[in-house]
C-alpha positions as CSV (number, residue, x, y, z in Angstrom):
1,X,-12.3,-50.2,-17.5
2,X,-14.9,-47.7,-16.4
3,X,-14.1,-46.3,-12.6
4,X,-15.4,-47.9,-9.6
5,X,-16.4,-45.1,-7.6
6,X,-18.2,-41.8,-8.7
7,X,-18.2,-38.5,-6.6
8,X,-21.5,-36.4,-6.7
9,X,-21.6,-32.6,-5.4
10,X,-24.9,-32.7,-3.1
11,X,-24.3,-33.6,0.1
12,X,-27.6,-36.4,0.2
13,X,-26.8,-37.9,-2.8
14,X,-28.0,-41.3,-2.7
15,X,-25.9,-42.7,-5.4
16,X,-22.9,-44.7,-3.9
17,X,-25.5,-46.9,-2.4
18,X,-28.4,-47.2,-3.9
19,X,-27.3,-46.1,-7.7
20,X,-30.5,-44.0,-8.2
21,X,-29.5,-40.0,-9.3
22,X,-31.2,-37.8,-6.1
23,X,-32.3,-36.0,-9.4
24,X,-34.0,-38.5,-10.9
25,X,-31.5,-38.3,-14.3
26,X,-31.3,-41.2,-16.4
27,X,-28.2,-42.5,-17.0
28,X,-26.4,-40.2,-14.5
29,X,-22.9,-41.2,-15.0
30,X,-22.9,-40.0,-18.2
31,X,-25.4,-37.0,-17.9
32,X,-25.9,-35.9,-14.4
33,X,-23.7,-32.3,-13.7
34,X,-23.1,-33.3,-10.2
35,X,-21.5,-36.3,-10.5
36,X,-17.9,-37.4,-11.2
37,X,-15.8,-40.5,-11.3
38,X,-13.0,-41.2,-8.8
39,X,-9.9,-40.9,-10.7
40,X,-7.5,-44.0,-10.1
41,X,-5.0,-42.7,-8.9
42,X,-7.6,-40.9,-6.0
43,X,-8.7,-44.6,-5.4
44,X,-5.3,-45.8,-4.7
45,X,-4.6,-42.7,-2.0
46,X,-7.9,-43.6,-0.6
47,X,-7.4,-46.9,-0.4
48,X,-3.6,-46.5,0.7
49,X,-2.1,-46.2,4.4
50,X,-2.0,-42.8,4.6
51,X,-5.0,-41.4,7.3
52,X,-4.8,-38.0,5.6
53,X,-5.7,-39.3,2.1
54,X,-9.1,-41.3,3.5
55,X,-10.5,-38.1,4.3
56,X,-12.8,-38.0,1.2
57,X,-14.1,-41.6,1.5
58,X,-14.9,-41.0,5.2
59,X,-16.3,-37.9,4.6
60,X,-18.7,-39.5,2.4
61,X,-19.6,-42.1,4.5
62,X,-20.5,-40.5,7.5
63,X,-23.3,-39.2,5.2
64,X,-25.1,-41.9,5.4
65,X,-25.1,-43.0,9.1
66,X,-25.8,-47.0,9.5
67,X,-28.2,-46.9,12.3
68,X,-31.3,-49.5,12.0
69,X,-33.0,-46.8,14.3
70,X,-32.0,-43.3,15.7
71,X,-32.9,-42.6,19.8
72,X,-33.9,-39.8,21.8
73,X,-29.9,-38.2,22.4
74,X,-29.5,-39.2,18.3
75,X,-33.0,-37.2,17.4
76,X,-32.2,-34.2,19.2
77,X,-28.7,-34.3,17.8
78,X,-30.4,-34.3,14.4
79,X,-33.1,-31.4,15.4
80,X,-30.4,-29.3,16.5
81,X,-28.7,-29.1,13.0
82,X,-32.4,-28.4,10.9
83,X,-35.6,-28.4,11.7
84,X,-37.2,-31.9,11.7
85,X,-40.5,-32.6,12.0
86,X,-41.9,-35.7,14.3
87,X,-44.6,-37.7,13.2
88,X,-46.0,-39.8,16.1
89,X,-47.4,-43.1,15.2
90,X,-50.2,-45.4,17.4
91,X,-51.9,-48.2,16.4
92,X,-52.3,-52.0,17.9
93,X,-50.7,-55.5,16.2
94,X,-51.0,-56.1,13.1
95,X,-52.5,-52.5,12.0
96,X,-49.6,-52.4,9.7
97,X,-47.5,-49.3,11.0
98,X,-44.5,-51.3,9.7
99,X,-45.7,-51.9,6.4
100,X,-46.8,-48.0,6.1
101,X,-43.2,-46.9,6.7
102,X,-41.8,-49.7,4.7
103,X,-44.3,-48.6,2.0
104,X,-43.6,-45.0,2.6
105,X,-39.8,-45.4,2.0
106,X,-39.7,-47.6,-1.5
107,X,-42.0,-45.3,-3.0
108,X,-39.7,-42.4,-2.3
109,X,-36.9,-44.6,-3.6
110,X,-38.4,-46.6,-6.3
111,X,-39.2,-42.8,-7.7
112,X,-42.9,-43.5,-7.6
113,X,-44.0,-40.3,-5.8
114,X,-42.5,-37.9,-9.1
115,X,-42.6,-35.2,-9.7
116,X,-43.6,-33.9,-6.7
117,X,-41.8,-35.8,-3.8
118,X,-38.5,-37.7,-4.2
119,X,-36.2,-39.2,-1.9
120,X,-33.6,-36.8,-0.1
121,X,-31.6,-39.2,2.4
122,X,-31.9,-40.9,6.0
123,X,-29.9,-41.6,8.8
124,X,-30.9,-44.9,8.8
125,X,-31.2,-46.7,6.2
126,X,-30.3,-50.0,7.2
127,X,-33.7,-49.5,9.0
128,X,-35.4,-49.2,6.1
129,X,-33.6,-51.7,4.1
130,X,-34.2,-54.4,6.4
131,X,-38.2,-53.7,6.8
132,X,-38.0,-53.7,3.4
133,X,-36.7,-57.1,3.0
134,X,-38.4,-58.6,5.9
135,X,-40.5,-57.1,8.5
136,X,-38.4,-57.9,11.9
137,X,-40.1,-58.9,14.8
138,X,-39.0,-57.3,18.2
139,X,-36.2,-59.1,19.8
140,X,-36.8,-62.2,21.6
141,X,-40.7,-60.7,22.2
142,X,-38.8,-58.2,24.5
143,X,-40.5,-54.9,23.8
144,X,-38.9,-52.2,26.2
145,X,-41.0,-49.9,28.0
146,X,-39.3,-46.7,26.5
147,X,-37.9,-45.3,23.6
148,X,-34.1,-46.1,23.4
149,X,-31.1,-42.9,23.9
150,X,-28.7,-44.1,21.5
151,X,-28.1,-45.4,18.2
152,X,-27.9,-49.4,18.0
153,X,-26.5,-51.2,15.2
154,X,-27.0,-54.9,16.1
155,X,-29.7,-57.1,14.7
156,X,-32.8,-56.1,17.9
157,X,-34.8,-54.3,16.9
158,X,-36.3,-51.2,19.4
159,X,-38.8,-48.5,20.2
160,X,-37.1,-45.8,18.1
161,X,-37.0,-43.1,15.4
162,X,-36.7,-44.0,11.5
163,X,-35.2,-40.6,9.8
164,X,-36.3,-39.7,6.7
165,X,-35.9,-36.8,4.1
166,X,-38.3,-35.7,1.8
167,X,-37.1,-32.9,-1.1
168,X,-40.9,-31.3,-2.6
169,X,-40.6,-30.2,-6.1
170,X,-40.5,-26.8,-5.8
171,X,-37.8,-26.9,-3.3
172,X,-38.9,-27.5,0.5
173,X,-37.0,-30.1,2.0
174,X,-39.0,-31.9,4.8
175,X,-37.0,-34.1,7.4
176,X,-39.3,-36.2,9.1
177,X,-38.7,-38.7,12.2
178,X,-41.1,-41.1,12.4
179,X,-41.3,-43.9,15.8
180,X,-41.5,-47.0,14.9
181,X,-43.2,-48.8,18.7
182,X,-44.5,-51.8,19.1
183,X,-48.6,-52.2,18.7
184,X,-48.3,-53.6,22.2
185,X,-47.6,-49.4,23.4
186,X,-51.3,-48.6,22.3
187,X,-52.7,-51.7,23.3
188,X,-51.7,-50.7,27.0
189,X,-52.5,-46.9,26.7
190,X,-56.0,-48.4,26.2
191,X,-56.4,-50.4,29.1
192,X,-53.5,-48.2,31.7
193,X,-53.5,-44.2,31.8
194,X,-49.9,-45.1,33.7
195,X,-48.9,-46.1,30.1
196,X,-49.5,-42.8,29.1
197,X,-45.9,-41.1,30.3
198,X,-44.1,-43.3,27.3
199,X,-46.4,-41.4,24.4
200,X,-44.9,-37.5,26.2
201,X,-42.9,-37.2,23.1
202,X,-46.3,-36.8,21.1
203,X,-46.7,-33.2,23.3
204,X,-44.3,-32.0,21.1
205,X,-44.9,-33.6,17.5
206,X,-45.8,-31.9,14.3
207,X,-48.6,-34.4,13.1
208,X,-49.7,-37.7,14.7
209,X,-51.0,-40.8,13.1
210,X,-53.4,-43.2,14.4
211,X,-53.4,-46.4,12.1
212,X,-56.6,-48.0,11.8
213,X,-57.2,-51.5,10.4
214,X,-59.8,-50.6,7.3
215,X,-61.3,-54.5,7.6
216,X,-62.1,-54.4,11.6
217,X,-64.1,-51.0,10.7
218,X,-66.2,-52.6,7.9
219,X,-66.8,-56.2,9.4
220,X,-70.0,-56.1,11.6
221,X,-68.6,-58.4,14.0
222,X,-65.5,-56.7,15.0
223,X,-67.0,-53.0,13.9
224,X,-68.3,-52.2,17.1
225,X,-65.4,-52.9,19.2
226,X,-63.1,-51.4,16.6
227,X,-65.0,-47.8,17.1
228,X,-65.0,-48.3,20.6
229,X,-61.1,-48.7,20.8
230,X,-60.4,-45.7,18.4
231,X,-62.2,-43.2,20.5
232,X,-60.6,-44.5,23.6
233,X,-57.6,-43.8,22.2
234,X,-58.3,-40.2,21.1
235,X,-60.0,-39.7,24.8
236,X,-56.4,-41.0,26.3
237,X,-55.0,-38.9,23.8
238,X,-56.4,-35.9,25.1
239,X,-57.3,-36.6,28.5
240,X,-53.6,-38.4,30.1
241,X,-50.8,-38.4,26.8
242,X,-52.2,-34.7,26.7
243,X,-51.5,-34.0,23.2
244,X,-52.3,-30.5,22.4
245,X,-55.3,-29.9,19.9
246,X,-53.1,-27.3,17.8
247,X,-51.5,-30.9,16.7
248,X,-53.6,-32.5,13.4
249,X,-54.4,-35.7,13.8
250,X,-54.6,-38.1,10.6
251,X,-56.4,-41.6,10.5
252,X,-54.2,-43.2,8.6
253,X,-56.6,-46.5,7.5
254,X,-54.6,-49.6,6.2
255,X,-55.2,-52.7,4.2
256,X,-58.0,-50.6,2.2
257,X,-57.9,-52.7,-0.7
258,X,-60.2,-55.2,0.8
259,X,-62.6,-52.6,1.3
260,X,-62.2,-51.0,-2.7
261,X,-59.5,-48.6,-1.8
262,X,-62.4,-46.7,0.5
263,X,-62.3,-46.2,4.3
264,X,-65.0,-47.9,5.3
265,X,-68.0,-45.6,6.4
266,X,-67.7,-46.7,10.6
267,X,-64.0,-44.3,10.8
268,X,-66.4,-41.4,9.9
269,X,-67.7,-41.6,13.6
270,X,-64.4,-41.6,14.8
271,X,-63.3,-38.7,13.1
272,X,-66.2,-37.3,14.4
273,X,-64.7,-37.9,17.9
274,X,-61.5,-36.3,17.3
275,X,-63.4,-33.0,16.4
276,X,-65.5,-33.0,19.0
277,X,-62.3,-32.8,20.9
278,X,-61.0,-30.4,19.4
279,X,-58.6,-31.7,16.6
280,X,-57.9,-30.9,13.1
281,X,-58.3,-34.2,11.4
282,X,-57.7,-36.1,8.0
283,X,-58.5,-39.5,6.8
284,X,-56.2,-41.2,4.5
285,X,-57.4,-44.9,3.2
286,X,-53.8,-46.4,2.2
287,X,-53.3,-50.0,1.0
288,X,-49.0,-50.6,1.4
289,X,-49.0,-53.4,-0.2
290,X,-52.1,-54.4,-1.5
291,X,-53.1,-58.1,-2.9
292,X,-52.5,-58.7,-6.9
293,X,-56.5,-59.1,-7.6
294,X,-57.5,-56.1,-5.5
295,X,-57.4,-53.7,-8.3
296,X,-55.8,-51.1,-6.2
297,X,-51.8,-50.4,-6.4
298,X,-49.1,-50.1,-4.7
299,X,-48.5,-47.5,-2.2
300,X,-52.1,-46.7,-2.7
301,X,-52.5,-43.3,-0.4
302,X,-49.0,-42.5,-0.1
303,X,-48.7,-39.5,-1.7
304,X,-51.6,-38.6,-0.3
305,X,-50.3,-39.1,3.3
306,X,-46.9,-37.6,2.3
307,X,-48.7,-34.0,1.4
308,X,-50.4,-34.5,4.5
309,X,-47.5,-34.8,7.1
310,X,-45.3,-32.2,5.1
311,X,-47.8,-29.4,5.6
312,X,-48.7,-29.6,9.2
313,X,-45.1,-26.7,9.8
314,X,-45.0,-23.5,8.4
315,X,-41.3,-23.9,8.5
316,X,-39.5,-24.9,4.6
317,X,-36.5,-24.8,2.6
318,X,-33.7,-27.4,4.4
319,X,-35.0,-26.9,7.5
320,X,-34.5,-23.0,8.0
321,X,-37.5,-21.2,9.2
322,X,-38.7,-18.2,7.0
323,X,-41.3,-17.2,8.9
324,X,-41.1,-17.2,13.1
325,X,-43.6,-20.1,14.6
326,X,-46.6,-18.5,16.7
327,X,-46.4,-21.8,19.2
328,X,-43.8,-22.9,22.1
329,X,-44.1,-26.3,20.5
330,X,-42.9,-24.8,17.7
331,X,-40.1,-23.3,19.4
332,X,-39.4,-26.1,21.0
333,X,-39.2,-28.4,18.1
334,X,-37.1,-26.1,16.3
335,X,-34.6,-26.4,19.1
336,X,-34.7,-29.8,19.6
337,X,-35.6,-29.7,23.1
338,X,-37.1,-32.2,25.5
């Protein structure tokens, strides 16, 4: 009988859960270097009454912690041990922000971003796992005025952090944290500046993305308004979340297969609008999950998006800077600091 557990030597090994080799080697049981099957009788002194002899199984499990979503105490935890970048996300209902992250993390798994990104590991996978499955609606309709501190493991869902790790072929490891709010955030930044104190943690992010709904833009009925939104937001932005304009900004437009995998031509003025203030910006057309007789795939722009977030730091290599940051949000990432 072959053995029921297997051992692998790096640390973010993903293979006790999700039984894809971090390596991307087929059959890795037989072939992959780093891994090794359990012998029995370790199974038995695992599974036995001694606390000593668990030490190996809980070791690996507390790889892979089982939060849905991470909090403020929890993110600065995890900034503290390597540097992580944050990438803020805005955008109102239905602009698919869940379904970009949801898209964003089966790619990595399902290996469709080799060779040159591959999955390295999250602190919460459970997150993923169930966005993947089905997108949760907030608890009750009770979205929470603030990010959450701490770590919850029920069934809510909350304005948190998502965690994941990103290994570059080439070597640069890219932990990102990504917040994963409520479209009702941005649709009160637009009409209250008050609502701008919830959206301070953007002061200190590495790259922020404001999701844009590619069929408002190219309708003429809803075009107008649509503009007229975006470049409110960038103005509140600027003018009362006070993001600094050291800080790219990408327009991250979804749902672009029903506009032939192009952004449509009316996010050109808002990107015009975000350099007139200022910003370095990018515009990514992305399609998550795109209909079957759209002609345009799945995860269309991911990769594209990926390249973008991972090269708004100078630092690389697991999180260890090689070359000191110029900026005091640098610094201040780096440490993890409020």
């Amino acid at each position: 009988m072959p053995p029921l557990e297997y051992i692998c030597a790096k640390q973010e090994c993903t293979f006790a859960i999700t039984g894809t080799c971090l390596e991307s080697i087929d059959q890795p049981t037989q072939k992959c270097p780093n891994l090794k099957a359990a012998e029995s009788s370790s199974r038995q002194r695992i599974i036995g009454s001694g606390s000593s002899e668990r030490e190996p199984l809980e070791k690996a499990a507390r790889q892979f912690p089982s939060g849905l979503e991470i909090g403020l105490e929890d993110a600065s935890h995890l900034m503290r041990s390597r540097y992580t970048r944050i990438v803020g996300v805005l955008g109102q209902s239905e602009a698919g922000k869940t379904c970009l992250l949801t898209s964003l993390y089966l790619q990595l798994t399902n290996r469709q971003l080799l060779p040159k990104y591959r999955f390295a590991g999250s602190n919460t996978l459970q997150g993923f796992e169930q966005r993947a499955r089905h997108l949760r609606d907030w608890s009750q309709g009770d979205v929470r005025d603030q990010i959450v501190d701490r770590t919850f493991l029920g069934h809510s869902r909350y304005p948190a952090f998502l965690h994941i790790a990103i290994q570059e072929d080439g070597g640069s490891r890219h932990d990102m944290l990504l917040p994963d709010l409520p479209g009702e955030w941005t649709t009160r930044l637009l009409s209250d500046s008050t609502a701008s104190k919830r959206f301070a943690f953007l002061r200190r992010s590495d790259v922020v993305l404001i999701v844009l709904e590619a069929p408002q833009f190219a309708e003429k009925r809803t075009r107008r308004n649509s503009i007229t939104d975006a470049s409110h937001l960038i103005a509140r932005l600027s003018d009362d979340v006070q993001v600094p304009s050291t800080i790219p900004l990408i327009l991250a437009v979804t749902k672009c297969d029903q506009t032939d995998g192009k952004a449509p031509a009316a996010i050109q003025q808002v990107a015009d609008d975000v350099s007139t203030r200022g910003y370095n910006v990018t515009t990514v057309p992305l399609a998550a999950f795109p209909s079957d007789d759209s002609g345009v795939q799945q995860g269309y722009g991911i990769d594209v998006l990926v390249a973008q977030m991972s090269s708004s730091n100078p630092f690389t290599d697991c999180g260890v800077p090689q070359k000191a940051p110029t900026t005091s949000r640098s610094y201040l990432n780096a440490r993890g600091h409020k």
